[in-house]
C-alpha positions as CSV (number, residue, x, y, z in Angstrom):
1,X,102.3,87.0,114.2
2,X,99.8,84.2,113.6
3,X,102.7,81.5,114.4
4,X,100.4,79.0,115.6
5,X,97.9,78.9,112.3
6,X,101.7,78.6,110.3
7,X,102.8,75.9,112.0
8,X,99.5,73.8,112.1
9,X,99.4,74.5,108.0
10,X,103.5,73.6,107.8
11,X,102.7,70.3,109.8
12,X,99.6,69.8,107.6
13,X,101.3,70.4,104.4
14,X,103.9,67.5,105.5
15,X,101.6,65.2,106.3
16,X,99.7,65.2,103.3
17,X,103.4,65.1,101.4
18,X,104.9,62.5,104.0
19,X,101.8,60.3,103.3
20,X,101.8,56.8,101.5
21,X,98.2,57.0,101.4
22,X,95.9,60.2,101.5
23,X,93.0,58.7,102.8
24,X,89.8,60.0,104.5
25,X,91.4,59.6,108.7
26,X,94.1,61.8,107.1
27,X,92.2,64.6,105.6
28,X,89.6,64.5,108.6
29,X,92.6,64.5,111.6
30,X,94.0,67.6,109.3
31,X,90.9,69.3,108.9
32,X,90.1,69.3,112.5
33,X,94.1,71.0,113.2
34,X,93.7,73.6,110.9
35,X,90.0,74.4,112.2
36,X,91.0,74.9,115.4
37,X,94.0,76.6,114.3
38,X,91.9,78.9,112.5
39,X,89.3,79.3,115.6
40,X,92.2,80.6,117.8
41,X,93.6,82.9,115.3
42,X,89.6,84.3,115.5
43,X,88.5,83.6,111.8
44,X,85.2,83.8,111.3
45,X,83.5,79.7,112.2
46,X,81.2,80.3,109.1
47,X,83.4,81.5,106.8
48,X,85.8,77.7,108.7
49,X,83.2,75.9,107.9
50,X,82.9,76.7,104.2
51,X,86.7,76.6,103.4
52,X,86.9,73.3,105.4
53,X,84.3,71.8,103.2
54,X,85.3,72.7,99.7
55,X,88.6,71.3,100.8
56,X,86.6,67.8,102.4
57,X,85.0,68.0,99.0
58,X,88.1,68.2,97.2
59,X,90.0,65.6,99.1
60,X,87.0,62.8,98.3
61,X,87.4,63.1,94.2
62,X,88.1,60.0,93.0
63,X,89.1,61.3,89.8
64,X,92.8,62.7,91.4
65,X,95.1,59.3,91.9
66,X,98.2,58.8,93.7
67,X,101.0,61.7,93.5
68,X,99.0,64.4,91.6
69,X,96.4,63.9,94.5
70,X,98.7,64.8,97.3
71,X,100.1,67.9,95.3
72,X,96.2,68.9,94.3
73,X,95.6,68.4,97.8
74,X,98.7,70.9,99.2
75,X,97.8,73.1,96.7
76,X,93.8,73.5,96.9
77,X,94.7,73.9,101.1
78,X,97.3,76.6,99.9
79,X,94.8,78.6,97.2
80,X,91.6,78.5,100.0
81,X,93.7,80.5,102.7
82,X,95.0,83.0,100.4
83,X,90.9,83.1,99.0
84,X,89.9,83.6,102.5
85,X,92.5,86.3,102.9
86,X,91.0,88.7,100.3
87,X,92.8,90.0,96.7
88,X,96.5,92.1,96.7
89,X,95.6,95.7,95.8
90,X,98.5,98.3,95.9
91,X,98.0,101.5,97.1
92,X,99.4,102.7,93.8
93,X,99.8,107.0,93.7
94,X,98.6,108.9,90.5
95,X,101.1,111.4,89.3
96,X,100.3,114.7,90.7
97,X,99.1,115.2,94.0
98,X,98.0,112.4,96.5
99,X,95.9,113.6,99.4
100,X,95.2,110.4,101.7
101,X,92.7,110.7,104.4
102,X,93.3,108.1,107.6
103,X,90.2,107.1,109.4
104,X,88.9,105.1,112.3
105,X,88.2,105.4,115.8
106,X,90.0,105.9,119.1
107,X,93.1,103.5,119.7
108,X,93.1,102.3,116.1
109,X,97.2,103.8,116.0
110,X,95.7,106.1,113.1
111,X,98.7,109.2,114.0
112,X,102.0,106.6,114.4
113,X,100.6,104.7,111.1
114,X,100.8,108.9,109.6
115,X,104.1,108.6,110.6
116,X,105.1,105.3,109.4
117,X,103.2,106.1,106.1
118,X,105.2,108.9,105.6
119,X,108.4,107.6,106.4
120,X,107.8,104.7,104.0
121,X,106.6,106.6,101.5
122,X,109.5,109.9,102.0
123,X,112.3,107.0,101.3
124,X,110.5,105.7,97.9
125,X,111.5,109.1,97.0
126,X,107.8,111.1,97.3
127,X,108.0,114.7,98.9
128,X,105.6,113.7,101.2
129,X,103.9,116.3,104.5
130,X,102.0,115.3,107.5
131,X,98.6,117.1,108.6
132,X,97.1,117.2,111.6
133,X,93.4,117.3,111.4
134,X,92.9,115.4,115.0
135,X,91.1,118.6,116.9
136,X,89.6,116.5,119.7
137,X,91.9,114.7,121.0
138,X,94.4,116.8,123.6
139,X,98.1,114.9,122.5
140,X,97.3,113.9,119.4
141,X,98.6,117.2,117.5
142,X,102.0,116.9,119.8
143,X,102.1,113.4,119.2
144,X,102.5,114.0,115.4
145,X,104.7,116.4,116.3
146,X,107.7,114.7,117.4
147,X,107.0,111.8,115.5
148,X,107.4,113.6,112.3
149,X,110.8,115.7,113.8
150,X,112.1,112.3,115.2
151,X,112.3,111.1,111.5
152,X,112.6,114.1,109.9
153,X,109.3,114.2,108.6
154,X,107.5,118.0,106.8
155,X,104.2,118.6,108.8
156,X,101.2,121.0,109.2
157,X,100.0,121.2,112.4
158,X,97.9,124.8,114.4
159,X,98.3,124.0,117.9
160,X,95.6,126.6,118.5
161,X,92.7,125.8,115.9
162,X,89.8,123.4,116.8
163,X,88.5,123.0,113.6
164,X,89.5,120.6,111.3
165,X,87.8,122.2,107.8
166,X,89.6,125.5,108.7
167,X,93.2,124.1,109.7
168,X,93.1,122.5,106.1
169,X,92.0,125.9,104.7
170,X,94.8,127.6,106.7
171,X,97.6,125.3,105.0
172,X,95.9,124.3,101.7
173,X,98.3,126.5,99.8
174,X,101.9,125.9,101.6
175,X,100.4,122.4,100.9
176,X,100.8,122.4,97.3
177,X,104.1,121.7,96.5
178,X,104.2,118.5,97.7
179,X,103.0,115.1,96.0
180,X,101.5,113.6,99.3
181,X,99.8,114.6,101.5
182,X,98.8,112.3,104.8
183,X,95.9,113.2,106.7
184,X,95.8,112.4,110.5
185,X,91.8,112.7,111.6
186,X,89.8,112.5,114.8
187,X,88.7,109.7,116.2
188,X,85.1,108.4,117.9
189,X,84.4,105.5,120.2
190,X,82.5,104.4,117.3
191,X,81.3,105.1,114.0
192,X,79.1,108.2,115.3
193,X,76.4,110.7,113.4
194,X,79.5,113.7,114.7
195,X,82.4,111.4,113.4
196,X,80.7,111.1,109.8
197,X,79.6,114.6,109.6
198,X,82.8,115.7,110.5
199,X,84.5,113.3,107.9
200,X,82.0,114.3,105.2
201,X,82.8,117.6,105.2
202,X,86.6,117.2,105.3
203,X,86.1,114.8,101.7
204,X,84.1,117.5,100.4
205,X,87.2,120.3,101.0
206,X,90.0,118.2,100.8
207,X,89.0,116.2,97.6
208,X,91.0,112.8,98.7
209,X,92.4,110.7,96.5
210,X,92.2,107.4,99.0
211,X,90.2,107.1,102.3
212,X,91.6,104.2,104.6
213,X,90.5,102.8,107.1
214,X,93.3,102.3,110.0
215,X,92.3,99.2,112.6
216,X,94.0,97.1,115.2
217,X,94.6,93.6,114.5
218,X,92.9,92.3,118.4
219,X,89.3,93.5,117.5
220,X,89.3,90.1,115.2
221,X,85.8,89.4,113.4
222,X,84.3,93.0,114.8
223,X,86.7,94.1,112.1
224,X,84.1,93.4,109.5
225,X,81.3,94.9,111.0
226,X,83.5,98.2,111.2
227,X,84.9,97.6,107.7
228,X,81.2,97.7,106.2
229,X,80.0,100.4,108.4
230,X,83.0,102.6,107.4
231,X,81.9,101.6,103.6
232,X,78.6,102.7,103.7
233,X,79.2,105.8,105.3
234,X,82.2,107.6,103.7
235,X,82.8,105.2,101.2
236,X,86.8,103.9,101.9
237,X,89.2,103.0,99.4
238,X,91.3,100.3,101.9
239,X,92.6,99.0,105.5
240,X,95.5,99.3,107.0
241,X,95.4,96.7,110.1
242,X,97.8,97.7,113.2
243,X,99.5,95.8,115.8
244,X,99.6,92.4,114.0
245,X,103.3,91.9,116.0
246,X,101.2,91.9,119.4
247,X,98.1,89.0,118.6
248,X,97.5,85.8,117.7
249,X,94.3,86.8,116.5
250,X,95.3,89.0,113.8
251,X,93.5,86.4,110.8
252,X,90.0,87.4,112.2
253,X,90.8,90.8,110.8
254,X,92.1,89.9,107.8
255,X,89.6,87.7,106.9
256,X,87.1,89.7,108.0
257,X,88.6,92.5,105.5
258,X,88.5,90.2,102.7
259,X,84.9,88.8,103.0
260,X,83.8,92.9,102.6
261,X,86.1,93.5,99.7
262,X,87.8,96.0,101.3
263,X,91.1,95.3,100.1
264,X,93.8,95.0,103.0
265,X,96.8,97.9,101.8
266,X,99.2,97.8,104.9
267,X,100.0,95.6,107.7
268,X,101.9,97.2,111.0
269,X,104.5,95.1,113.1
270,X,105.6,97.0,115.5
271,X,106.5,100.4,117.0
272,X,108.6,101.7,115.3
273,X,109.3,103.8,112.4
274,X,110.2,101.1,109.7
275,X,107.5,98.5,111.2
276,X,105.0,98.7,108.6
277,X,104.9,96.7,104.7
278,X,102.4,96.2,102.5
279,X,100.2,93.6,102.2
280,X,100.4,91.0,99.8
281,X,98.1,87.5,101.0
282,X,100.5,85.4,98.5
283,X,103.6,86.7,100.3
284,X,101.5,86.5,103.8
285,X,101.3,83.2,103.4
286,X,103.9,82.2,102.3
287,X,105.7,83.5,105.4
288,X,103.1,81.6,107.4
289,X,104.5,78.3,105.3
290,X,108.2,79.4,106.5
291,X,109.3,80.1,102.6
292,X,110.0,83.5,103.0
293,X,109.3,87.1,101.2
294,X,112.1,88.6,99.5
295,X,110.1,91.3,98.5
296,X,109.1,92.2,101.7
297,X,112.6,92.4,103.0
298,X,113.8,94.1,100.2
299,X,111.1,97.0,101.0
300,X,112.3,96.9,104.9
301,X,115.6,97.4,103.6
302,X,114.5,100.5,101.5
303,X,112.6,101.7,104.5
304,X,115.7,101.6,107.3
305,X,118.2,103.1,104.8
306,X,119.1,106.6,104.5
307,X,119.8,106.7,101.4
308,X,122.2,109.7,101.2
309,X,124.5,107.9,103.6
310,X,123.8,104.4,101.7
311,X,125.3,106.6,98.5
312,X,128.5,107.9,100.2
313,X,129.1,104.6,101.6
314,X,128.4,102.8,98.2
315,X,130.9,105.3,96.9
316,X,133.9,104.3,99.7
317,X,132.8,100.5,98.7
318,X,133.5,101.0,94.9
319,X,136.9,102.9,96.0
320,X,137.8,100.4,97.9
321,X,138.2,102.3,100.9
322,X,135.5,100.7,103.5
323,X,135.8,102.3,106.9
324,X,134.6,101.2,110.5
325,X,131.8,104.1,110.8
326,X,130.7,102.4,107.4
327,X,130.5,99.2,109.3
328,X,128.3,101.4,112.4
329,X,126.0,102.1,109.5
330,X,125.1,99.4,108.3
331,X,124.6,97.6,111.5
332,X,122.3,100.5,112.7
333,X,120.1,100.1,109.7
334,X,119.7,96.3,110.3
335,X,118.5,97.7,113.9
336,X,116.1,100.1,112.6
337,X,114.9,97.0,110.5
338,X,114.3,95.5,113.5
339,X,116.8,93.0,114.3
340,X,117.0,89.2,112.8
341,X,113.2,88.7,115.5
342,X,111.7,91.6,112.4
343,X,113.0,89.7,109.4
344,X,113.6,86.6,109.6
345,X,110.3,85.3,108.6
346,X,111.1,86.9,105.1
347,X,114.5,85.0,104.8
348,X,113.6,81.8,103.4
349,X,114.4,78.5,105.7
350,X,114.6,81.1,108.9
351,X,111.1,81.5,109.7
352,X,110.8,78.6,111.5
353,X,114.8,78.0,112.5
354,X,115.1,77.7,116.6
355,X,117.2,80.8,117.2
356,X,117.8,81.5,120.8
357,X,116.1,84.8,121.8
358,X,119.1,86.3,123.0
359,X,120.4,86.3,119.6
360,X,117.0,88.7,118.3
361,X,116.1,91.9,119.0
362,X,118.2,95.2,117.8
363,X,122.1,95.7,118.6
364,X,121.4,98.6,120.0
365,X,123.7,97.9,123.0
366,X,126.7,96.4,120.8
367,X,126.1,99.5,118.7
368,X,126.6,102.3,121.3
369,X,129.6,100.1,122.8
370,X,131.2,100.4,118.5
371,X,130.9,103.9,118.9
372,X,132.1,104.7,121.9
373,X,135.7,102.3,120.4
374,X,135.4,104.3,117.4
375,X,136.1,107.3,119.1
376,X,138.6,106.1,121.0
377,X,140.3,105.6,117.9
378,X,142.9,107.7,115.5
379,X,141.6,109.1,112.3
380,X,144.1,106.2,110.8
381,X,142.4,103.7,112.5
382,X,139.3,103.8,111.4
383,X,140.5,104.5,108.0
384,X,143.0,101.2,108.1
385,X,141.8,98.8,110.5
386,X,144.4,96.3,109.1
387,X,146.7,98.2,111.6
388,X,145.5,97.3,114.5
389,X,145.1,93.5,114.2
390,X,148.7,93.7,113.7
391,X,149.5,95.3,117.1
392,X,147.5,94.1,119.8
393,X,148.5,97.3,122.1
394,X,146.9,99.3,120.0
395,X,143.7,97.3,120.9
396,X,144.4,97.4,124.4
397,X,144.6,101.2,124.5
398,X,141.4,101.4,122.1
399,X,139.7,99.6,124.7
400,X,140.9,101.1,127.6
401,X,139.8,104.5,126.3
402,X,136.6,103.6,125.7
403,X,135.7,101.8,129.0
404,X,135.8,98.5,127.0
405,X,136.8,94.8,126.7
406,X,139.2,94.1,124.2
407,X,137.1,91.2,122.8
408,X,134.4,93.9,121.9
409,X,137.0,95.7,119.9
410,X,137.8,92.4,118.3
411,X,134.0,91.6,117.5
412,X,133.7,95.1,115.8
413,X,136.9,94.0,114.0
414,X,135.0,91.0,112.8
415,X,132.0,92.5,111.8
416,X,134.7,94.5,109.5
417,X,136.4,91.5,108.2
418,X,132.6,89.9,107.4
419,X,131.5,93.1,105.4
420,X,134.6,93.0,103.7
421,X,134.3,89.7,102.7
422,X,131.6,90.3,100.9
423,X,132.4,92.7,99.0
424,X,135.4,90.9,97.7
425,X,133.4,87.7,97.1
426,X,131.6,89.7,94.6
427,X,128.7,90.1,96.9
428,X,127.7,93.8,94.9
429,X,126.2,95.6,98.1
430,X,124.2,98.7,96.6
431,X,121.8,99.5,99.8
432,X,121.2,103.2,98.2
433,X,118.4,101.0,96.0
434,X,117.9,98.2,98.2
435,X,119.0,94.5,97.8
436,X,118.1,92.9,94.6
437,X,116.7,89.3,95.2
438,X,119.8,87.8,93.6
439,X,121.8,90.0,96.5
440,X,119.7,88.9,99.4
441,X,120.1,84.9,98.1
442,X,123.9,85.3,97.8
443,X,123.7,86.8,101.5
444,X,121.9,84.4,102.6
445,X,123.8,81.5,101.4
446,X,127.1,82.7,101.9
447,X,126.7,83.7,105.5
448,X,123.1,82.2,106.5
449,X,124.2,78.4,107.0
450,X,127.2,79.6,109.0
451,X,125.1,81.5,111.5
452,X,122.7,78.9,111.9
453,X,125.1,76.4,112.8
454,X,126.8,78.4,115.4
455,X,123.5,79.0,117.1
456,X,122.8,75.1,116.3
C-alpha cells in the first residue's frame, strides 16, 4: 500500500541526510517529489500545498546551522505527514457490554470487516457475537453466515425478517451474555433520508456504544465529504478504511479522515480473515519509512494463532518433545498471517528488501504437500524425526506414499531442524500470547540476515 509515497519520503529523507549542504535547489527538487508523490496517492492539493509550505518555511530559517538543520529538517518532514494523517485513537471497550454499530454505504466491505472485527477481537479473548441487521440486501445475511462458521464465529441472524428494529428485538435477550456485540447494517448508494431514518431508529433501540463508519480506501478525497456527512447525521465515533492492500490511493482517505477529526480505528489489507490492524499514523509511517512495526506484527501474530493449539504446543516445547504436526502449525499460522508479502513491512530492514515474488504469498501448497508426508508417516516418526535422517529408506518410502519427492520430505525436515534451533538457542517461542518485541528481534536477527542472503 502507498509504496510509491514511501519510497519518494525514504529517497527524500537520504538526501537531506546524504547532503553536504541543505540548500534551497535541495529543499525545492524535494518538495516537488514528495508533492507529486502525494498528488498520486490522491491527498488533498490544498491540504499539499499547506504542508509543503510550513516545511519551505521551515527549511529557510537561518537560525538552524549545519547538522542540527538536516536532522530538524528530517524530522519537521517526518512530524507534518503524521499531522496530516490525523491523531491515534483506540477503539478501547468499556467493561460490560460493547454494542458496535458498522455503517456506510453499498461496497464499503461493512459484513467481511464484521467478520474480521470479530475474529480480531474473539482472539484478544472477548466473547464476542455477530448480528445481522442488513434486511435489504439479498446475500448479505448468508454472507455473514458462512463467514462467521468459516472462523468459528457466534451470530444472530432471521433469514426470514425484513426489519431491522424487530430482528434486534427478537435476539436482544440471547444477546446478553456476551461482551460484544458487532452490528452488520444496510447499506444506501449514498447517505439517504431512508438510510438515516433507518439508522436513527436502530441507535435509539440498540443504545451503541461506538458507531463507525466502514469505507474503501479508492474513493480518496470523497472520503471526507462522506466522513462529515456521516457526522452530522448519526453522529460516528470512528472509520475503519477497507481495501488499503488493492490502491495506491489509499492517503486521500486517510487524510481526508484526519482533516474531519474523525479518528481513523482500523485499516483492512486484504481478504482474509486476519487482514485487518489497527491504525496507528506513527506506526503507518514508519512502515512507509521501511523501519518497521513490531507492534503491528505482534497483533497479526495474536490474530492467526489459535490459541488453544498455541498452548498444547507451548506445552510439547517446554517438554522437550517438539513434533512435526507442531511444525504444520506453525507454518499454517504464518499463512493465515499472510505470508512474508503481509508482514514484511512490519519487520524492520524488510520493507524495502528486493525479495523475489515467488518467495511471498502463503505456503499453502508446501503445506498440503507436509501433510500429505505426515501421514504417510509412523506414529514414531512424527514423534522422533531424528530417525529418519538416519536412514534414508525410510525417506524414500515416506515419499513414495505420499506421492512425493524426497527433497520435500527433506525440506519439511529442515523446517524441523530450524524450529528446533530456536528453541535451543534460547529463542523462548510462547505464540499462546504472541511474540514479545524482544522475541521477534532475536527472530529476526538470528534467521533474518540468513534468508536475505540466500534470496540476495
Amino acid at each position: 500500500m502507498l509504496e510509491k509515497l514511501g519510497e519518494v519520503i525514504r529517497k527524500a529523507t537520504n538526501r537531506i541526510a546524504n547532503a553536504i549542504f541543505l540548500d534551497k535547489n535541495l529543499m525545492d527538487s524535494v518538495i516537488r517529489d514528495l508533492q507529486r508523490a502525494l498528488i498520486e496517492a490522491d491527498v488533498n492539493v490544498h491540504l499539499i500545498k499547506e504542508l509543503t509550505d510550513r516545511i519551505k518555511k521551515e527549511a529557510l530559517d537561518e537560525r538552524v546551522k549545519g547538522i542540527e538543520k538536516k536532522e530538524h529538517m528530517i524530522k519537521l518532514l517526518h512530524d507534518e505527514l503524521i499531522k496530516i494523517l490525523g491523531e491515534h485513537k483506540q477503539l478501547k471497550l468499556k467493561k460490560g457490554q460493547n454494542r458496535i454499530l458498522l455503517l456506510g454505504l453499498y461496497g464499503a466491505g461493512k459484513t467481511t470487516t464484521v467478520a474480521k472485527l470479530g475474529n480480531y477481537f474473539t482472539k484478544r479473548g472477548h466473547k464476542v457475537a455477530l448480528l445481522g441487521l442488513d434486511v435489504h440486501r439479498p446475500a448479505a445475511k448468508e454472507q455473514l453466515k458462512q463467514l462467521a462458521e468459516r472462523n468459528k464465529l457466534n451470530y444472530f441472524i432471521d433469514e426470514k425478517e425484513n426489519n431491522a428494529v424487530k430482528t434486534w428485538k427478537k435476539f436482544e435477550k440471547d444477546l446478553k451474555k456476551y461482551d460484544l456485540i458487532l452490528i452488520d447494517t444496510a447499506g444506501r448508494h449514498s447517505l439517504d433520508k431512508s438510510l438515516i431514518k433507518e439508522i436513527t431508529a436502530l441507535n435509539k433501540d440498540i443504545k451503541p456504544t461506538e458507531a463507525i463508519l466502514v469505507m474503501p480506501a479508492d474513493i480518496g478525497q470523497a472520503a471526507k465529504k462522506q466522513a462529515r456527512e456521516f457526522q452530522e447525521a448519526v453522529n460516528i465515533s470512528g472509520v475503519i478504511i477497507t481495501r488499503m492492500d488493492s490502491t495506491a490511493k489509499g492517503g486521500g482517505a486517510l487524510t481526508a479522515c484526519g482533516e474531519t477529526k474523525a479518528p481513523v480505528y482500523f485499516i483492512t489489507t486484504g481478504e482474509k480473515i486476519n487482514d485487518i490492524e489497527e491504525f496507528n499514523p506513527k506506526a503507518f509511517l514508519s512502515r512507509l519509512l521501511g523501519m518497521g512495526d513490531l507492534q503491528a506484527l505482534i497483533e497479526k501474530v495474536k490474530s492467526a494463532t489459535d490459541d488453544k493449539k498455541q498452548k498444547q504446543i507451548q506445552k510439547r516445547l517446554e517438554e522437550g518433545k517438539l513434533s512435526l504436526d507442531d511444525v504444520v502449525e506453525q507454518v499454517k499460522s504464518m499463512g493465515s498471517m499472510g505470508g512474508l508479502d503481509k508482514i514484511k513491512s512490519m519487520i524492520p530492514g524488510l520493507g524495502s528488501a528486493k525479495i523475489p515474488d515467488k518467495m511471498l504469498g502463503t505456503q499453502e501448497e508446501k503445506i498440503k504437500k507436509w501433510e500429505h508426508i505426515i501421514k504417510s508417516m509412523t506414529p514414531e516418526e512424527k514423534e522422533n524425526p531424528e530417525i529418519l535422517k538416519k536412514q534414508t529408506s525410510r525417506i524414500s518410502r515416506v515419499a513414495k506414499g505420499s506421492g512425493t519427492h524426497t527433497s520435500e520430505v527433506r525440506s519439511l525436515l529442515k523446517q524441523y531442524d530450524m524450529l528446533n534451533e530456536m528453541i535451543k538457542s534460547g529463542t523462548d517461542l510462547d505464540m499462546s500470547h504472541g511474540f514479545s518485541q524482544k522475541q521477534i528481534q532475536k527472530l529476526i536477527k538470528k534467521f533474518g540476515k540468513r534468508k536475505i542472503r540466500r534470496l540476495g
